[in-house]
N, C-alpha and C positions, 0 to 999 in steps of 0.2 A: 413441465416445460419441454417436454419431448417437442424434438422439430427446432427449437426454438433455439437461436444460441444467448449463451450467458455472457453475461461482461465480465472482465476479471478485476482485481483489485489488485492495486499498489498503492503501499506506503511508504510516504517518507519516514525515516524516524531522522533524522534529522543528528546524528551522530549519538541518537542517544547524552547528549550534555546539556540541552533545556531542561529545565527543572521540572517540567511536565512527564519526561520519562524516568526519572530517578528511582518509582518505585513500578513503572509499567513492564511488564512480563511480555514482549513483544513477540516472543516467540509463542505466548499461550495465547497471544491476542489475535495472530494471523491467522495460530489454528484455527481458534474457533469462528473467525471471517471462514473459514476455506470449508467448514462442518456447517454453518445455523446460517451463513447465507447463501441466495442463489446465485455464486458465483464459481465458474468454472476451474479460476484458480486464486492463489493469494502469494502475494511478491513483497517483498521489502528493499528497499536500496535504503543507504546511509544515508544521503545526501542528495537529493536531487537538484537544489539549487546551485551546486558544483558545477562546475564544465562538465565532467564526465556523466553525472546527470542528465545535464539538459541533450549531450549526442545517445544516451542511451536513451532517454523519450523519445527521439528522431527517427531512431533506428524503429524502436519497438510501435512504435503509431503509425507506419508506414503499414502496418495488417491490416488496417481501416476493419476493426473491429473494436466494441464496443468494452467500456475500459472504464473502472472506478478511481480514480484519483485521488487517497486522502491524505494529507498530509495534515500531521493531529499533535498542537499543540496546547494541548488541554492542560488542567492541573491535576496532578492525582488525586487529590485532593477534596476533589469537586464530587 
């Protein structure tokens, strides 16, 4: 991907209190986003449906660079 810029990745985790993180390892999970894919970085915020969330998207999306967005409400389980 030389030349080429990458998107980065952000996730919500979402306070960590949906039952879909109870047993996710969010810290081994960004790493390996930030290792096995082709992204240039990998972010976590608590909450982005917050206030504080939604001015830190404002701020941060104003680089008009290209950006993964996930917010993962999966079950561990699955």
């Amino acid at each position: 991907m030389a030349g080429k810029q990458m998107p980065g990745f952000i996730m919500c985790a979402c306070t960590r209190k949906c039952p879909g993180f109870t047993k996710m390892d969010i810290w081994d999970f960004i790493n390996r986003v930030r290792i096995e894919l082709p992204v240039e970085y990998g972010l976590i915020h608590p909450q982005l449906c917050e206030v504080d969330g939604d001015r830190f998207l404002a701020e941060f999306l104003k680089t008009h660079r290209k950006k993964v967005v996930e917010e993962l409400v999966k079950k561990s389980n699955a």
